[in-house]
N, C-alpha and C positions, 0 to 999 in steps of 0.2 A: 448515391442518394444522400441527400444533408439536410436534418433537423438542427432545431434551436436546441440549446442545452436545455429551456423549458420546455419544449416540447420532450427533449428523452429523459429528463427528471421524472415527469409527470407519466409518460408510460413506465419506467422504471417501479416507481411510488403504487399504478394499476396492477403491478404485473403482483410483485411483493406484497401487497395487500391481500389481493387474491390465494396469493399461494400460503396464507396465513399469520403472517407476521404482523404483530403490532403496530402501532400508527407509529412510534418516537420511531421503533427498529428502522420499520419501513422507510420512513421518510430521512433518517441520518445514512441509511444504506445507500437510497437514489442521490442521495446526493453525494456522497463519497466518489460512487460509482461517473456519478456524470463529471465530477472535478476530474476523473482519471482522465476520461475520455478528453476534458477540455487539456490536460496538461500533455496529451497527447502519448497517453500509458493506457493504448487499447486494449489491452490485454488484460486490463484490469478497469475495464470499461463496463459497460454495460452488457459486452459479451457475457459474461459472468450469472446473468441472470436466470440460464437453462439449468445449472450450476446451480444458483442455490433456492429453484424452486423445487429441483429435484431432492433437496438434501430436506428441505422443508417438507414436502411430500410424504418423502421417506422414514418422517419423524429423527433425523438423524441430530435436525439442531433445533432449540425450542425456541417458539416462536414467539413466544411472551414471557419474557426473562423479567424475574426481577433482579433491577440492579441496586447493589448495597457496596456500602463502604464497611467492609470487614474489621481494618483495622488500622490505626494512623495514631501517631505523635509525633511533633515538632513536624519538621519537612520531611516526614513521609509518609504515604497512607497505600491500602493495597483497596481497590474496586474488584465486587466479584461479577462480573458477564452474568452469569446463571444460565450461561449453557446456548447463550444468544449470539447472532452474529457482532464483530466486533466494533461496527461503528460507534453506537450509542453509546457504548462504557467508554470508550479510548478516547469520545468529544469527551467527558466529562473526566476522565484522569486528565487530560491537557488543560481545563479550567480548572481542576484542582490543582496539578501541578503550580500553573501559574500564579495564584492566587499565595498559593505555599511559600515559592520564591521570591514572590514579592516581599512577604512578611521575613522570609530568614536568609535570603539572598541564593539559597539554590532551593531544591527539592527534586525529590522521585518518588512518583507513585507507579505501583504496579498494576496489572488488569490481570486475572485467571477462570479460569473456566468459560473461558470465551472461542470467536473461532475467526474465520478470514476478515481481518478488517480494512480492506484495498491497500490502497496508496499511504506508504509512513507520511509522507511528504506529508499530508493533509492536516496532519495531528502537530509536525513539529512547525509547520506556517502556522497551526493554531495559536501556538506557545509565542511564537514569533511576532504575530499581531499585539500583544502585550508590551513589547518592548523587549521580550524576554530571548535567549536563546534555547532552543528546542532542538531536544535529541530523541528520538524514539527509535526504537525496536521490536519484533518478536520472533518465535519459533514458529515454525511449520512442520507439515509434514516431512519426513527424510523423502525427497527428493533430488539427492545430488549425491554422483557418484566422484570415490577417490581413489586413487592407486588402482592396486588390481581387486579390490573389492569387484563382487558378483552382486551387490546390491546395494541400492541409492543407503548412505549411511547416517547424513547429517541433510538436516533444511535449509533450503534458499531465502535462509535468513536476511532481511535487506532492515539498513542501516538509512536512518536521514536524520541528516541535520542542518539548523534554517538559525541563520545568525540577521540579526536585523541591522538592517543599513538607516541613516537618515533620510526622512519622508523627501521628496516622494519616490525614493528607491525603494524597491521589493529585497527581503531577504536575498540572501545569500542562502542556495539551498543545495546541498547534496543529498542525492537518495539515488541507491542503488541497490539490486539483492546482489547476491556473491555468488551465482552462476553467470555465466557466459551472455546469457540471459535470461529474462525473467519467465516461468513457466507459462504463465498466460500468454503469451508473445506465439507459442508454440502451442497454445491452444487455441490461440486467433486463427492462424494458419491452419491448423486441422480444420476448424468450423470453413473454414475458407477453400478449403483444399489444394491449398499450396506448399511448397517446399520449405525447408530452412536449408539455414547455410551449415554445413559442414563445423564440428565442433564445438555445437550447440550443445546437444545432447545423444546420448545413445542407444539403440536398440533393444528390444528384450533378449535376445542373447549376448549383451554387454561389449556391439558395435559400433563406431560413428554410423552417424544417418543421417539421410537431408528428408529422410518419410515423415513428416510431421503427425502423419496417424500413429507409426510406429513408435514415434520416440511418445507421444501420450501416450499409448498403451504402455510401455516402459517406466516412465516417468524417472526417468535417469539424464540428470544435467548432467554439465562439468562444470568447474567453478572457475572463478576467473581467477589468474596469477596462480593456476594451479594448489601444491599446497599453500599459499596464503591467504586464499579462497577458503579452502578448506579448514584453516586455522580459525579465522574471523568470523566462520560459520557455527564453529564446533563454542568459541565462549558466546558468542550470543545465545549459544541453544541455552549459559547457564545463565545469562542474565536475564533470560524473556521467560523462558521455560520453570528452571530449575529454583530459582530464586523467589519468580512470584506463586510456585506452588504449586504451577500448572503440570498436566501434562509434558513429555519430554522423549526426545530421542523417537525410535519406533510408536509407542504409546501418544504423540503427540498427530491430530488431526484438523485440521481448520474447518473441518466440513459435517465432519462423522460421529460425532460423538454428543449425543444428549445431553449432556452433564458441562459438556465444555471441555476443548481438547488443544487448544493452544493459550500462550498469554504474551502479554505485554508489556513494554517498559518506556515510562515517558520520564523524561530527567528534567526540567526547565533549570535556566542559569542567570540572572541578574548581571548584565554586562558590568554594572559596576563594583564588584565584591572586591576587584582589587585596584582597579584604575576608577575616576569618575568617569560618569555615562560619556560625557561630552569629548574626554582624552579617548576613548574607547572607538566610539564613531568616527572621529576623526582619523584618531591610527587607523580603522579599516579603511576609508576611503582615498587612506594615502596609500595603502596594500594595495587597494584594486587599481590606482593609479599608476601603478609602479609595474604591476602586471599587467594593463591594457597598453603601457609604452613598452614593452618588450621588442625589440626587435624581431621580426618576423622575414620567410623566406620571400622573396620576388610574387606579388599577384596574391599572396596568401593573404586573408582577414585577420584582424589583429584577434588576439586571444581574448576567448568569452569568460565571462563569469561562471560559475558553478552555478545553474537553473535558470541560464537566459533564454537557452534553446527552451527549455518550457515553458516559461514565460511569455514566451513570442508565439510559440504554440497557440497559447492560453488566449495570448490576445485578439490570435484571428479567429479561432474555433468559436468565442464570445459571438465575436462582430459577424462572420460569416457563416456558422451552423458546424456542426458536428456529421462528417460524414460514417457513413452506413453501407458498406457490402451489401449488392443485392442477394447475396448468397445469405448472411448476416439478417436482411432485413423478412427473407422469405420464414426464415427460421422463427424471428419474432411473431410474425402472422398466426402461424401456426400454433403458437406458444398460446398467443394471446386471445386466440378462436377457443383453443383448449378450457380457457378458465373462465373463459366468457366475460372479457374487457376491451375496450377497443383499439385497436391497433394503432401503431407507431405514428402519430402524426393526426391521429382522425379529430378533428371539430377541433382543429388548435392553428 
């Protein structure tokens, strides 16, 4: 089944309304949510929305946060969430950050008391749109296990960064977490009822599994590159976490916590602090030139850029709809009969 990214904004926007969340929340939430889906990170798609009407339900995160800028001089200032999901504050540290960098040539603002804010990507192409370079981070939940640890230790901390290219090239974007893969991915597949591959993640008695129910009940990743995963994990817990104030380690929740149980780290950087803009662009695009003529094996495509593949994503899912699991879409129905809004696609 495939909706328009308007059409699953817009239930998204119902669903969250519903479940009580403010109008900014709501609506910076659906849309975060739908960019996942368009760049083609379902896992941190609109699946998510059982997820945090339950948490909203449950009074676990507050649905009408006020956001305040706690505290800032020169290029840097700290945003507090208030206890709210993280899209709404992390748009507005990425336009402060930018705004910052522009005037001093870098800045970092941090977000705390906040909680899941989807996709980094979204935040550091924010910074990106500026002209600026955008690095973002945060902590999570410990979900990721290491050595012979008996329980997940540190969070699937993911990292993006978005360097801007000359118009009309899109950034340069990397974002990844630092498991094997991302937990949502493996929350897709349970909602789905499919497998994973081997490797993923492990069991509640501290097994590999391909059970994707299992390995949610567990919520034990592996990290990628092993311990380097595990290293790159363990200091972002202290620049997202520890740094801006938030929550940290065990203590830290994206979901659970009233008050606010993870935070955030947006860095923006003025490409030209040390070359000018225009030496700047041009050395990258003699970078990316120099890498798309690599020699490559017999039949092999030449080597991509860092965020082509989602970009290409991005650009059909626009043009052609956002597909929807019927497994996925029965579930919305349900959801949506529940709160009394109307389902996925109705009068659109």
């Amino acid at each position: 089944m495939v909706f328009s990214a308007h059409q699953v904004e817009e239930f998204a926007l119902r669903i969250l309304s519903a479940g009580g969340m403010d109008e900014e929340g709501a609506r910076a939430a659906a849309q975060g949510l739908v960019e996942a889906n368009l760049r083609g990170v379902d896992g941190h798609g609109v699946v998510r929305l059982m997820q945090y009407v339950a948490s909203l339900e449950h009074g676990e995160v507050n649905p009408s946060p006020r956001i305040t800028i706690v505290s800032g001089t020169g290029p840097h200032a700290l945003v507090d969430a208030g206890g709210g999901y993280g899209y709404a504050p992390t748009q507005r540290a990425a336009d402060l950050a930018s705004m910052l960098a522009n005037e001093h040539g870098l800045a970092i603002v941090g977000v705390r008391n906040s909680h899941h804010f989807g996709v980094a990507a979204i935040y550091a192409n924010r910074v990106a749109a500026q002209g600026l370079i955008g690095i973002v981070t945060t902590n999570t939940d410990s979900v990721m296990a290491h050595g012979a640890a008996r329980r997940a230790v540190v969070g699937n901390n993911p990292i993006a960064i978005a360097v801007p290219r000359r118009e009309p090239h899109q950034p340069v974007m990397v974002d990844f977490a630092l498991s094997q893969t991302a937990f949502g991915r493996i929350r897709l597949a349970a909602a789905e009822g499919r497998p994973i591959p081997t490797g993923w993640a492990l069991d509640p008695e501290g097994r590999p599994t391909t059970d994707s129910r299992a390995a949610l009940a567990a919520s034990m990743l592996l990290p990628i590159g092993d311990h380097k995963g595990y290293a790159l994990a363990f200091v972002t817990e202290a620049l997202a976490g520890i740094l801006t104030g938030s929550p940290f380690g065990k203590d830290a929740s994206a979901h659970r916590h009233r008050e606010g149980g993870v935070g955030h780290l947006v860095i923006a950087i003025r490409p030209d602090i040390f070359v000018g803009r225009d030496a700047f662009l041009d050395s990258l695009e003699t970078w990316i030139g120099q890498v798309r003529s690599a020699p490559v094996a017999d039949g092999a495509p030449s080597l991509v850029i860092p965020g082509e593949p989602e970009l290409t994503i991005h650009v059909r899912r626009l043009a052609e709809g956002i597909p929807v699991s019927e497994e996925l879409s029965a579930q919305f129905a349900v959801l949506a009969a529940r709160l009394g809004v109307a389902p996925l696609g109705a009068g659109q």
